[in-house]
Biopython code that builds the backbone (N, CA, C, O; Angstrom):
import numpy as np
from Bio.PDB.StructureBuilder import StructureBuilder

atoms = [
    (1, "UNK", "N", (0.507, 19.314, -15.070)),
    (1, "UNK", "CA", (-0.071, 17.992, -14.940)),
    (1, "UNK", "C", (-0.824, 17.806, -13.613)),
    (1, "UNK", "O", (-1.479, 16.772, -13.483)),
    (2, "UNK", "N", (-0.797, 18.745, -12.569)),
    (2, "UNK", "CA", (-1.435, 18.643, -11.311)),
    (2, "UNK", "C", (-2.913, 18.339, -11.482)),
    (2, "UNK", "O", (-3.709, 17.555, -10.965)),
    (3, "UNK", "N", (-2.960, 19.344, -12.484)),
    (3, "UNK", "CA", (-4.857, 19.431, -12.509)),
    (3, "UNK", "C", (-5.457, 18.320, -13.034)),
    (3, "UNK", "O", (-6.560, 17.996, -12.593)),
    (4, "UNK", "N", (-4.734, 17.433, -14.224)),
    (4, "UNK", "CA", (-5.007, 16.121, -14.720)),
    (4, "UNK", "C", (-4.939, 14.830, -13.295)),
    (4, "UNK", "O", (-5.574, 13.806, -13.043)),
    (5, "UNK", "N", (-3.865, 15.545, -12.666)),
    (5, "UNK", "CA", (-3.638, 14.077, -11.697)),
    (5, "UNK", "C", (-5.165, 14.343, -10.515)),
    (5, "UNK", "O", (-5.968, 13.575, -9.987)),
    (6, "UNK", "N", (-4.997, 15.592, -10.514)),
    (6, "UNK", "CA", (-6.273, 15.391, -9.471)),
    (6, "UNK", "C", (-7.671, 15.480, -9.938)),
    (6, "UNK", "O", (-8.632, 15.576, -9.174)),
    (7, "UNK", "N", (-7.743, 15.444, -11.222)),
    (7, "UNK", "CA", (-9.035, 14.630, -12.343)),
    (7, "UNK", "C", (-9.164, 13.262, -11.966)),
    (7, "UNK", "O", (-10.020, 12.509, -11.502)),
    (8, "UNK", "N", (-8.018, 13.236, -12.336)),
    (8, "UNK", "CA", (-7.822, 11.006, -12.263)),
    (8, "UNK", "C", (-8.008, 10.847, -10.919)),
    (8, "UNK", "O", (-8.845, 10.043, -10.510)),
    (9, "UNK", "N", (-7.368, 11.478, -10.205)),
    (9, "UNK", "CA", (-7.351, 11.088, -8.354)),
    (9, "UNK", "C", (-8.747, 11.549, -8.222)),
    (9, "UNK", "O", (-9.072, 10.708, -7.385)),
    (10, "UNK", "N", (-9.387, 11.960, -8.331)),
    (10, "UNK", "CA", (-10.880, 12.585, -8.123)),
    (10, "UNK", "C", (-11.787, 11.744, -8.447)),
    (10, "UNK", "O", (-12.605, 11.339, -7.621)),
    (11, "UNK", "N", (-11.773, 11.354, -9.720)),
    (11, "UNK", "CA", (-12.896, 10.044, -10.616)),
    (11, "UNK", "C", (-12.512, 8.749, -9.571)),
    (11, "UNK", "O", (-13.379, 7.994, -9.130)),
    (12, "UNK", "N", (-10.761, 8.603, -9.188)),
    (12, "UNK", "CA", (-10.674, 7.033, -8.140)),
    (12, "UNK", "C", (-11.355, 6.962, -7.123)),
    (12, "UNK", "O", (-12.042, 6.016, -6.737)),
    (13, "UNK", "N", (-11.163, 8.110, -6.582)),
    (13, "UNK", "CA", (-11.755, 8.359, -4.982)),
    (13, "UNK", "C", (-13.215, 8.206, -4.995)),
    (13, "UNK", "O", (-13.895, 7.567, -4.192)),
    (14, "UNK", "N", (-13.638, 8.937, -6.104)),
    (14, "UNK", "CA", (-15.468, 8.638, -6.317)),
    (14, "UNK", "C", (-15.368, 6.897, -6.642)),
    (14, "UNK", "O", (-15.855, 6.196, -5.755)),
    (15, "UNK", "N", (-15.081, 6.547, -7.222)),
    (15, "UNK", "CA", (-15.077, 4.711, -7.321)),
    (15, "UNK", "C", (-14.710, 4.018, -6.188)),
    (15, "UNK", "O", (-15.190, 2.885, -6.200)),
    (16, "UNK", "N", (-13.984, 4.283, -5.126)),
    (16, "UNK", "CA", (-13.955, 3.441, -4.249)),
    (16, "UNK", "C", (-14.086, 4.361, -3.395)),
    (16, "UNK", "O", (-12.891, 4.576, -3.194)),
    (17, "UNK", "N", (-14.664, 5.129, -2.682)),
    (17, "UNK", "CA", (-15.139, 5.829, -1.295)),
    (17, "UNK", "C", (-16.627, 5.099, -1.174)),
    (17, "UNK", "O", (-17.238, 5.713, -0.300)),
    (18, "UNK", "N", (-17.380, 4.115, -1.666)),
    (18, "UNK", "CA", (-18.042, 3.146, -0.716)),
    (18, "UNK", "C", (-17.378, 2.250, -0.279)),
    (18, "UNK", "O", (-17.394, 2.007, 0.927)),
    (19, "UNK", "N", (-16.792, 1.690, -0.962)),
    (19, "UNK", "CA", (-15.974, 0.769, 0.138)),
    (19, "UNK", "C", (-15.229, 1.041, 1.062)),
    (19, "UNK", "O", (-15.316, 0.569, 2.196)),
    (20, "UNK", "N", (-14.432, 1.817, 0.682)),
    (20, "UNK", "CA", (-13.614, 2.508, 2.200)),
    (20, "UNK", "C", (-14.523, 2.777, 3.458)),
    (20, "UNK", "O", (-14.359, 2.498, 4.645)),
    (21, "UNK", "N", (-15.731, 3.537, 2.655)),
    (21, "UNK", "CA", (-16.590, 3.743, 3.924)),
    (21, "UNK", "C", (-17.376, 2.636, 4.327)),
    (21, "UNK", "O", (-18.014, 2.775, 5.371)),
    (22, "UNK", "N", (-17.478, 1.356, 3.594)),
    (22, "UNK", "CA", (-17.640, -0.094, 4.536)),
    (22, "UNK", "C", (-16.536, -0.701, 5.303)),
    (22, "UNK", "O", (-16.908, -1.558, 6.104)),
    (23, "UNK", "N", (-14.893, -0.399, 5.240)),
    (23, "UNK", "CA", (-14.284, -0.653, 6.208)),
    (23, "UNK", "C", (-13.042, -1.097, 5.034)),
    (23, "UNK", "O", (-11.834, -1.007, 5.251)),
    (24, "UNK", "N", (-13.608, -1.540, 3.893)),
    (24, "UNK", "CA", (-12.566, -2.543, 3.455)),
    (24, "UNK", "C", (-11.520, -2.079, 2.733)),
    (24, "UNK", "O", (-11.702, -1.235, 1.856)),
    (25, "UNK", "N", (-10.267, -2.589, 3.026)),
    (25, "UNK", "CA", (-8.678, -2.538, 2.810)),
    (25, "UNK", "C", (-8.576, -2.504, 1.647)),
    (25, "UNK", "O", (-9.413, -3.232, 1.112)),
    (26, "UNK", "N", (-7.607, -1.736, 0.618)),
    (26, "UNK", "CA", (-7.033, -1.299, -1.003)),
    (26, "UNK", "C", (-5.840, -2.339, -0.212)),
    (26, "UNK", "O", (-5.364, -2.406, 0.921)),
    (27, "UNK", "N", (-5.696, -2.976, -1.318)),
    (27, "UNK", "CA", (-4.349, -3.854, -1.558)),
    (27, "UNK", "C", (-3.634, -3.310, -2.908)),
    (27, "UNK", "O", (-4.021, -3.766, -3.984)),
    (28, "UNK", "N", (-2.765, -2.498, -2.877)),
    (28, "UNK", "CA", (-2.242, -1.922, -3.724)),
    (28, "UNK", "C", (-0.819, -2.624, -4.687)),
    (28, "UNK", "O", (0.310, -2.215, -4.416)),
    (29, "UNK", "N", (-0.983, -3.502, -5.605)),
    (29, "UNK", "CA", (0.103, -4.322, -5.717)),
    (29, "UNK", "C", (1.149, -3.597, -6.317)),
    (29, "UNK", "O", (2.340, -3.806, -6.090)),
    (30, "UNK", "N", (0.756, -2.847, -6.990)),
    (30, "UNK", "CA", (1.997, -1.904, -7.592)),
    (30, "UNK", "C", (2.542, -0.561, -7.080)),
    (30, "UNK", "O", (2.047, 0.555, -7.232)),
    (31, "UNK", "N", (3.660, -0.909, -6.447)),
    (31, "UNK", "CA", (4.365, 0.118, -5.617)),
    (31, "UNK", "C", (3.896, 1.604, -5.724)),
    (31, "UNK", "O", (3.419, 2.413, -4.928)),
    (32, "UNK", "N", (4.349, 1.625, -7.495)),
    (32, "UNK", "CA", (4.597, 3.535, -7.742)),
    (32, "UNK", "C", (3.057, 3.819, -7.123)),
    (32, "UNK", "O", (2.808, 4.585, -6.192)),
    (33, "UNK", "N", (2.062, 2.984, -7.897)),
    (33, "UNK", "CA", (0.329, 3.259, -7.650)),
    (33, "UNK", "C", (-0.323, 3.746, -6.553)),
    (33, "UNK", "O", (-1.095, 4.700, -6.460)),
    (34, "UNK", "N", (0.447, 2.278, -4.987)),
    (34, "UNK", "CA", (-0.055, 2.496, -4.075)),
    (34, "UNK", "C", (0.743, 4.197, -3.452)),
    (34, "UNK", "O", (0.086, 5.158, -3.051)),
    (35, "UNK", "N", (1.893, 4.145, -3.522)),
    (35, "UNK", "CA", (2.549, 4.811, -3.268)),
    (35, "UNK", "C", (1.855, 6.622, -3.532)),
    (35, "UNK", "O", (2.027, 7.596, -2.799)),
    (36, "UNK", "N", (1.155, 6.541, -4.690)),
    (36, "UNK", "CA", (0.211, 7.492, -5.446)),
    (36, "UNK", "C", (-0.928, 7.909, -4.248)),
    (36, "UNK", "O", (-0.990, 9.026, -3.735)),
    (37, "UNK", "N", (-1.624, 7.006, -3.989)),
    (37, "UNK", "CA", (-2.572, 6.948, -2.915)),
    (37, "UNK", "C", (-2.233, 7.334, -1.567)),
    (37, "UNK", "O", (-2.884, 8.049, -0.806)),
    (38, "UNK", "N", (-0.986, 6.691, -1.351)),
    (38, "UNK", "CA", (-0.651, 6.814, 0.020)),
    (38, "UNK", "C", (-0.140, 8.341, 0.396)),
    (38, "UNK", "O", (-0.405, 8.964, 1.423)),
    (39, "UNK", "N", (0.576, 8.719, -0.598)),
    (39, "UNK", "CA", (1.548, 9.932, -0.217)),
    (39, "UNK", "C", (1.080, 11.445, -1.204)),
    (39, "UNK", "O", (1.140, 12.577, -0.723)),
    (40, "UNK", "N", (0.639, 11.154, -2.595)),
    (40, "UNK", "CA", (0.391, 11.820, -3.222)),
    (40, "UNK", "C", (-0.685, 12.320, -2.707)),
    (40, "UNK", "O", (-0.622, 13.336, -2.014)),
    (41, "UNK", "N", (-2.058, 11.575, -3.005)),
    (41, "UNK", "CA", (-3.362, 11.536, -2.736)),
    (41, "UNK", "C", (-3.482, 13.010, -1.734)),
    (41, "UNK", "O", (-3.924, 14.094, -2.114)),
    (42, "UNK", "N", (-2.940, 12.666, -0.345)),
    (42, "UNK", "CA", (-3.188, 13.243, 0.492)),
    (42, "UNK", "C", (-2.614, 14.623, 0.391)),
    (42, "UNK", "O", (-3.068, 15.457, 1.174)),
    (43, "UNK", "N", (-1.813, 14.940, -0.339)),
    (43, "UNK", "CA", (-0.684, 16.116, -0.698)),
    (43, "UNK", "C", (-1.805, 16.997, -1.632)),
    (43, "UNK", "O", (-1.894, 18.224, -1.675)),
    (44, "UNK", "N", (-2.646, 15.983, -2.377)),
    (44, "UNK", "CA", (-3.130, 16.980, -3.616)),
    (44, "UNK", "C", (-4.783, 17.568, -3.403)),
    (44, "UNK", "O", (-5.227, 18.411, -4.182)),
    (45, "UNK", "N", (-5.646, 17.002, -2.225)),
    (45, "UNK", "CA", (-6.492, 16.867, -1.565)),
    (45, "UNK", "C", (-6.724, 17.199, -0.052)),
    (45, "UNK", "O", (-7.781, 16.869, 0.485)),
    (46, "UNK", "N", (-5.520, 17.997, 0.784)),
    (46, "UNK", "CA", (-5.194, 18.188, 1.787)),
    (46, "UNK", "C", (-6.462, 18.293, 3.024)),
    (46, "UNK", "O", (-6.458, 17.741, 4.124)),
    (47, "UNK", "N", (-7.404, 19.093, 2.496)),
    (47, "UNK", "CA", (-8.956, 19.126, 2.949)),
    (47, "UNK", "C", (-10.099, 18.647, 2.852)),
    (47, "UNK", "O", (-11.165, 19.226, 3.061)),
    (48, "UNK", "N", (-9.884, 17.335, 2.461)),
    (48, "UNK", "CA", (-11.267, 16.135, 1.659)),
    (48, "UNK", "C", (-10.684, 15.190, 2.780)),
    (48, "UNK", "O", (-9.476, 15.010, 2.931)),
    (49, "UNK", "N", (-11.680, 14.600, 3.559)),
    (49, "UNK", "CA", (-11.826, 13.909, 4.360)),
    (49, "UNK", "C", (-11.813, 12.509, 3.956)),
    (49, "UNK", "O", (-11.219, 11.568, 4.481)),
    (50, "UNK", "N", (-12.505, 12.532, 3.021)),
    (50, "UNK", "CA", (-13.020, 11.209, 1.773)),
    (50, "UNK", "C", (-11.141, 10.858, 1.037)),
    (50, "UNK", "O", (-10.560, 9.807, 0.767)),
    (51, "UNK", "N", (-10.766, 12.181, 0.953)),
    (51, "UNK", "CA", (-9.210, 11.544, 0.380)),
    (51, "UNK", "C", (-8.588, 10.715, 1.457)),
    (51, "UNK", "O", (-8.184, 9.553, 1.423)),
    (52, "UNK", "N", (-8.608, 11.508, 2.325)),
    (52, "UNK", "CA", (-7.812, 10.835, 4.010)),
    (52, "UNK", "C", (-8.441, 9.547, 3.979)),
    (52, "UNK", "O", (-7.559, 8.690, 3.943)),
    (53, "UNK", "N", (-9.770, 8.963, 3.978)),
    (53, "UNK", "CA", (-9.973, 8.044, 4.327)),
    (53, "UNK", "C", (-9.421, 7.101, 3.510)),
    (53, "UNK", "O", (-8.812, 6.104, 3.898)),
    (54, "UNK", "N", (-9.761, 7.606, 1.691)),
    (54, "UNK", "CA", (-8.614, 6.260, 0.783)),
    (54, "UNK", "C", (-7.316, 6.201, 1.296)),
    (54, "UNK", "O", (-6.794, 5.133, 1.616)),
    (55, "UNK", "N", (-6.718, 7.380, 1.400)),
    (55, "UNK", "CA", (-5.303, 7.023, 1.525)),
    (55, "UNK", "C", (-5.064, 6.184, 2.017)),
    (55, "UNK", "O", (-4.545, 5.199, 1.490)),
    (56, "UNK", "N", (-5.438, 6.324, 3.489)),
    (56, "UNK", "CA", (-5.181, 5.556, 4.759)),
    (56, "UNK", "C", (-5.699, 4.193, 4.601)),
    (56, "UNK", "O", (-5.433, 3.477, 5.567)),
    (57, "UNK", "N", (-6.631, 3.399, 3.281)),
    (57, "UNK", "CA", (-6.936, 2.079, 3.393)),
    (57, "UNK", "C", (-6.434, 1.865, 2.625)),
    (57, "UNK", "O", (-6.857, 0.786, 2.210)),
    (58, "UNK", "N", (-5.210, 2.431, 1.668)),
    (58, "UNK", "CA", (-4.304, 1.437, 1.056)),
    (58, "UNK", "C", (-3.241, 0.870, 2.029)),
    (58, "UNK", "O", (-2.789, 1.294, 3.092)),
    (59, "UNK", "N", (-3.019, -0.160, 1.344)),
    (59, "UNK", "CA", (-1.582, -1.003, 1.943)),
    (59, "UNK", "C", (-0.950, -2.058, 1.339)),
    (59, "UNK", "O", (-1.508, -3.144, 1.186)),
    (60, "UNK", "N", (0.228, -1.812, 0.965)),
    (60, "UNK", "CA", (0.866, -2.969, 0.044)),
    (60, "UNK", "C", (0.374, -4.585, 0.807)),
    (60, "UNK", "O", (-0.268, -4.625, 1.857)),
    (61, "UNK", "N", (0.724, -5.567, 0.207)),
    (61, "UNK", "CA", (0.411, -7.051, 0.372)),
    (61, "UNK", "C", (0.866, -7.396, 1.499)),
    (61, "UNK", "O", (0.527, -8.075, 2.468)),
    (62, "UNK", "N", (1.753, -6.743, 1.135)),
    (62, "UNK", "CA", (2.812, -7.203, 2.479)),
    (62, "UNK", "C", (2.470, -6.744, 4.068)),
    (62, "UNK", "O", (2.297, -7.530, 4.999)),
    (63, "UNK", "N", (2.432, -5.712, 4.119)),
    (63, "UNK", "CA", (1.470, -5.182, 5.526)),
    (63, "UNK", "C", (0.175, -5.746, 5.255)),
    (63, "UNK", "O", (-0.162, -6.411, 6.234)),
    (64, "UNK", "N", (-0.478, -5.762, 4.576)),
    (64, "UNK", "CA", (-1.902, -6.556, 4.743)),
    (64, "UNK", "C", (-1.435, -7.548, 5.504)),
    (64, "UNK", "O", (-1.687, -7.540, 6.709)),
    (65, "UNK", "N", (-0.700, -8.534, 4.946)),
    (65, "UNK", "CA", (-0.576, -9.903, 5.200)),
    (65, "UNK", "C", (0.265, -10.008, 6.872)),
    (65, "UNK", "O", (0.173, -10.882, 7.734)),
    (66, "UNK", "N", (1.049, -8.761, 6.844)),
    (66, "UNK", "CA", (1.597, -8.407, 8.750)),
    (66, "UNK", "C", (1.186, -8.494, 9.413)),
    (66, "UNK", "O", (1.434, -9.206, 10.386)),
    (67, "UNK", "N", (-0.093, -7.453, 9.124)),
    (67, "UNK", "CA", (-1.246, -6.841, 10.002)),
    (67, "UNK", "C", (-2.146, -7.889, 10.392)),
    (67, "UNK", "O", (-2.943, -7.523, 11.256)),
    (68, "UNK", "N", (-2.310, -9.575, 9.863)),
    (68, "UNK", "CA", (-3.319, -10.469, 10.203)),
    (68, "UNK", "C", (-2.332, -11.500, 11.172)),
    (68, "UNK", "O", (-1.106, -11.455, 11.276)),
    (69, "UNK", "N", (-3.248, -12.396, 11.812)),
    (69, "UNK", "CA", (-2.189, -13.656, 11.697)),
    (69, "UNK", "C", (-3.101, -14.192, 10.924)),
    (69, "UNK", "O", (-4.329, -14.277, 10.921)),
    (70, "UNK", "N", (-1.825, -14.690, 9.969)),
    (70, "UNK", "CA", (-2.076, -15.585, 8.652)),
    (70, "UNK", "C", (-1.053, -16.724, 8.759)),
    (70, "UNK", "O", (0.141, -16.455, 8.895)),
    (71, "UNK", "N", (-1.463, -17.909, 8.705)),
    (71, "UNK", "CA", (-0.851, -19.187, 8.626)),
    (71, "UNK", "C", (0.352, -19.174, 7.121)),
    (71, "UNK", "O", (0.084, -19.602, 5.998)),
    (72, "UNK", "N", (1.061, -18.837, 7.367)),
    (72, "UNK", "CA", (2.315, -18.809, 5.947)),
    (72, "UNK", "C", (2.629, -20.369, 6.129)),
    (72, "UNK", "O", (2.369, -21.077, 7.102)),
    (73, "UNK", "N", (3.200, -20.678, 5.036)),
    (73, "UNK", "CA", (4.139, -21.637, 4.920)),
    (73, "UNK", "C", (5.330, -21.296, 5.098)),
    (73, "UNK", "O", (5.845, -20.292, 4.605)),
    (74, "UNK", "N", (6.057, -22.369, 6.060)),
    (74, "UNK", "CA", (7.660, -22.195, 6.233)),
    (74, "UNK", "C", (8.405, -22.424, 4.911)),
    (74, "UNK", "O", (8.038, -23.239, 4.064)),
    (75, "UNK", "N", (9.749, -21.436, 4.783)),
    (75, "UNK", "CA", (10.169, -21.827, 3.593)),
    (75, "UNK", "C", (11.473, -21.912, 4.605)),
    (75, "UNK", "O", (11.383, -21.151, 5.569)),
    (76, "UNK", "N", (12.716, -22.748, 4.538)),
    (76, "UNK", "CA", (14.267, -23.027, 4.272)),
    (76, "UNK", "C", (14.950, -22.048, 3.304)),
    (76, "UNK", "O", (15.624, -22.469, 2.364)),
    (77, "UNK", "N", (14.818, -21.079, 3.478)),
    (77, "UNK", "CA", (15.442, -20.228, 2.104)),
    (77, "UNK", "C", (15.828, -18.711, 2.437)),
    (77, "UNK", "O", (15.229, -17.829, 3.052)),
    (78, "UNK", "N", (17.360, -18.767, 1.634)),
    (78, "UNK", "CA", (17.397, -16.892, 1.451)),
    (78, "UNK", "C", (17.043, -16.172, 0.445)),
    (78, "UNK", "O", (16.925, -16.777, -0.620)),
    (79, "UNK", "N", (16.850, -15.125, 0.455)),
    (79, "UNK", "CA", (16.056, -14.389, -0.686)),
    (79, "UNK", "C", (16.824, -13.069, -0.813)),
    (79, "UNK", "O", (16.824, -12.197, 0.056)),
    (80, "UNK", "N", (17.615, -12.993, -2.222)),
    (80, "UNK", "CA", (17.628, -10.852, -2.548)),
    (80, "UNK", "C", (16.787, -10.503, -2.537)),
    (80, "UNK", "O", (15.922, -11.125, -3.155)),
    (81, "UNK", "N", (16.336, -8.972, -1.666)),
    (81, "UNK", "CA", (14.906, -8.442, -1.345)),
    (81, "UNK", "C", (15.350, -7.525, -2.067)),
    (81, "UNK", "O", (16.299, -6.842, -1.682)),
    (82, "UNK", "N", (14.691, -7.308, -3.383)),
    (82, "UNK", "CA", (15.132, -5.679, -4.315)),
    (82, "UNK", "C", (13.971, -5.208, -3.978)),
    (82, "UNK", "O", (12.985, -5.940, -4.062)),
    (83, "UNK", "N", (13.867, -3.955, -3.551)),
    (83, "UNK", "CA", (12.776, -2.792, -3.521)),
    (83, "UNK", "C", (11.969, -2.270, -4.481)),
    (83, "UNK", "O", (12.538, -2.812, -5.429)),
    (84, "UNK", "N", (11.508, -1.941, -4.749)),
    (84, "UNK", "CA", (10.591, -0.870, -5.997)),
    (84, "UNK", "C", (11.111, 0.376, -5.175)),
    (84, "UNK", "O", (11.110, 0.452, -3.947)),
    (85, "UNK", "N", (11.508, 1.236, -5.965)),
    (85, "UNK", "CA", (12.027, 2.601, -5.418)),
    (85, "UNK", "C", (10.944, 3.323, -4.990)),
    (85, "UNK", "O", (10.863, 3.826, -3.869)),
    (86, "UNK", "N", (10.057, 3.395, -5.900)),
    (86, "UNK", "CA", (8.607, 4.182, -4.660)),
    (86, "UNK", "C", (8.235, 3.709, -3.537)),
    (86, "UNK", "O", (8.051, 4.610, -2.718)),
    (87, "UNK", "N", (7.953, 2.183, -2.955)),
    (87, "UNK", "CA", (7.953, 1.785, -2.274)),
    (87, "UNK", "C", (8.822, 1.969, -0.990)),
    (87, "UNK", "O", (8.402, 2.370, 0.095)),
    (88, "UNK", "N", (10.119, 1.606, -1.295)),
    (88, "UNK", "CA", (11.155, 1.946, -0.311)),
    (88, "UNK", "C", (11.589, 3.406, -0.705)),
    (88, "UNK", "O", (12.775, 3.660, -0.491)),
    (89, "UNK", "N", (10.844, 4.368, -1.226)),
    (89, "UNK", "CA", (11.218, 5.839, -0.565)),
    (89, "UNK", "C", (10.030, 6.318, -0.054)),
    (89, "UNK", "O", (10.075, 7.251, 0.747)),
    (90, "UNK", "N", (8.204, 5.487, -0.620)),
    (90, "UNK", "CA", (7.714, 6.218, -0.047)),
    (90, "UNK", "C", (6.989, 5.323, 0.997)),
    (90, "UNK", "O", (6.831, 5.970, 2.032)),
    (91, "UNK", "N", (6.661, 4.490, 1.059)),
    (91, "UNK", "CA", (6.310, 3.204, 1.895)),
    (91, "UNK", "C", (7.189, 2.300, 2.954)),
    (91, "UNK", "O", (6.966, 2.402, 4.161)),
    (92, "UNK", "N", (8.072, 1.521, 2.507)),
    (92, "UNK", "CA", (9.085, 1.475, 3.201)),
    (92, "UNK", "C", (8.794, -0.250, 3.092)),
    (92, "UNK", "O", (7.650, -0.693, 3.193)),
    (93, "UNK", "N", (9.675, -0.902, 2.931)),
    (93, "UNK", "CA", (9.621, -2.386, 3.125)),
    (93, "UNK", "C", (9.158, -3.264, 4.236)),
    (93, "UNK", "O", (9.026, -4.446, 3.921)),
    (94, "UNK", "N", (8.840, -2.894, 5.655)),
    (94, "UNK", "CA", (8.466, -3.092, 6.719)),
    (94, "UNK", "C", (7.876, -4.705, 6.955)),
    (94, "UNK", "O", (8.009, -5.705, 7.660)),
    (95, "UNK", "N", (7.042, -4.073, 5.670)),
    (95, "UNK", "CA", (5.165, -5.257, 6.074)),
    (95, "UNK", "C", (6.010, -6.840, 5.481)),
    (95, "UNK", "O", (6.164, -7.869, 6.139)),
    (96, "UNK", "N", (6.448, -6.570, 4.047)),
    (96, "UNK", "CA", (7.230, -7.485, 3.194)),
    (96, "UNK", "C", (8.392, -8.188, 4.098)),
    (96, "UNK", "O", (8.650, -9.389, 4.027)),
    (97, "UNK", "N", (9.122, -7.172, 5.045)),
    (97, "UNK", "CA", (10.545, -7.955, 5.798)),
    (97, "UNK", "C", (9.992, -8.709, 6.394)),
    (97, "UNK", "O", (10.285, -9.890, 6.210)),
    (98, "UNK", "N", (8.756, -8.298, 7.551)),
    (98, "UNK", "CA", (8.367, -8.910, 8.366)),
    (98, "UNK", "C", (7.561, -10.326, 7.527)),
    (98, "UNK", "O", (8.073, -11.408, 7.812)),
    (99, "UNK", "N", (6.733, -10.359, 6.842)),
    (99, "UNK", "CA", (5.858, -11.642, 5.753)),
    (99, "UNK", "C", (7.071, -12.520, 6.169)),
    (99, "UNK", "O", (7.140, -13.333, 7.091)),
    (100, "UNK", "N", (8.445, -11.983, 4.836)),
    (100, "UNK", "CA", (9.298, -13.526, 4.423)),
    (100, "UNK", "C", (10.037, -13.978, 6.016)),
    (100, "UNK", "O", (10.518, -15.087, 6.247)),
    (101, "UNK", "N", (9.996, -13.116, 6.751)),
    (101, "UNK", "CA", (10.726, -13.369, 7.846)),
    (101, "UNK", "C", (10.235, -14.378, 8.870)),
    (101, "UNK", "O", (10.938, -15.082, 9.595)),
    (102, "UNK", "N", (8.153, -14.302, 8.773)),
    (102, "UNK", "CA", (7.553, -14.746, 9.418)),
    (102, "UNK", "C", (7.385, -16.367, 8.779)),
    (102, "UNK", "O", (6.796, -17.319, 9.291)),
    (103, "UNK", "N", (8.101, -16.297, 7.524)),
    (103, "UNK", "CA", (8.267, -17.564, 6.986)),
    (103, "UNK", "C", (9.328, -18.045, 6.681)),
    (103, "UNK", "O", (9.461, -18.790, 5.711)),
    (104, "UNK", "N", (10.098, -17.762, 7.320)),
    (104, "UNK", "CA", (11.275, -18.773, 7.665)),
    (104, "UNK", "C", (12.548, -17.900, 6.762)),
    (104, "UNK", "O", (13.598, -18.002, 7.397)),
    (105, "UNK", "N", (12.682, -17.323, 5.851)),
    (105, "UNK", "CA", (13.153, -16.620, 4.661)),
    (105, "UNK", "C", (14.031, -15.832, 5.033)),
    (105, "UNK", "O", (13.559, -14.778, 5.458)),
    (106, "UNK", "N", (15.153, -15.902, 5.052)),
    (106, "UNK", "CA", (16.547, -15.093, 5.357)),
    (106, "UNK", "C", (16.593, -13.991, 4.470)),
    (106, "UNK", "O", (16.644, -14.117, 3.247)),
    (107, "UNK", "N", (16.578, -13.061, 4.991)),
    (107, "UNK", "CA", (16.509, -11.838, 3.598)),
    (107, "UNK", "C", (17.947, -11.072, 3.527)),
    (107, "UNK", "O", (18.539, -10.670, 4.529)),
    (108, "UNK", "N", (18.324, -10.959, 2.449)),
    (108, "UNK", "CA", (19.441, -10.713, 2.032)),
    (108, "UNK", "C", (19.426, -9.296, 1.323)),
    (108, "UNK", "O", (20.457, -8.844, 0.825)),
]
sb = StructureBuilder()
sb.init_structure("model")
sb.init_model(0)
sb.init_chain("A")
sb.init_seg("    ")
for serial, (resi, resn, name, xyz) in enumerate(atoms, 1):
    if name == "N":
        sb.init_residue(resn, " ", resi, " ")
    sb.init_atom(name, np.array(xyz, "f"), 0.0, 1.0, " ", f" {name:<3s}", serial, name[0])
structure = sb.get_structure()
């Protein structure tokens, strides 16, 4: 299945390597996906420069939203934070703790 994934990873990278190369950020909402980009991508492409550059402009919502100051709304509230397992094995919850945290949100 390698050679199929780096078909598909090959046709993505041709679809969005103008934008990357205008600057702008992949918001990756679905864990396993971004997770694909972030960790795979670069594993299956080791010598494409153009891969390095997608990889590196994905980022879940949650670090997007870290990485700015963005005016959140305060919330009064605790929250169960369940993971997506790709995420928290290959990404890591970071961007997301910090978001609900920066809004008031007790994470549990």
């Amino acid at each position: 299945m390698l050679d199929t994934a780096r078909r598909v990873l090959r046709s993505s990278i041709d679809a969005i390597a103008h934008e990357v190369a205008a600057g702008t950020t992949i918001i990756g909402l679905e864990p396993s996906c971004t997770a694909v980009f972030r960790d795979e991508l670069p594993m299956l492409f080791p010598d494409d420069d153009v891969a390095k550059r997608v990889s590196d402009s994905f980022m879940t919502l949650g670090e997007f939203l870290a990485s700015r100051d963005v005016d959140l709304p305060q919330l009064t509230a605790t929250a169960l934070l369940h993971p997506h397992c790709h995420q928290d094995a290959v990404i890591g919850m970071t961007g997301e703790e910090q978001v609900l945290a920066n809004m008031g949100i007790e994470i549990q």
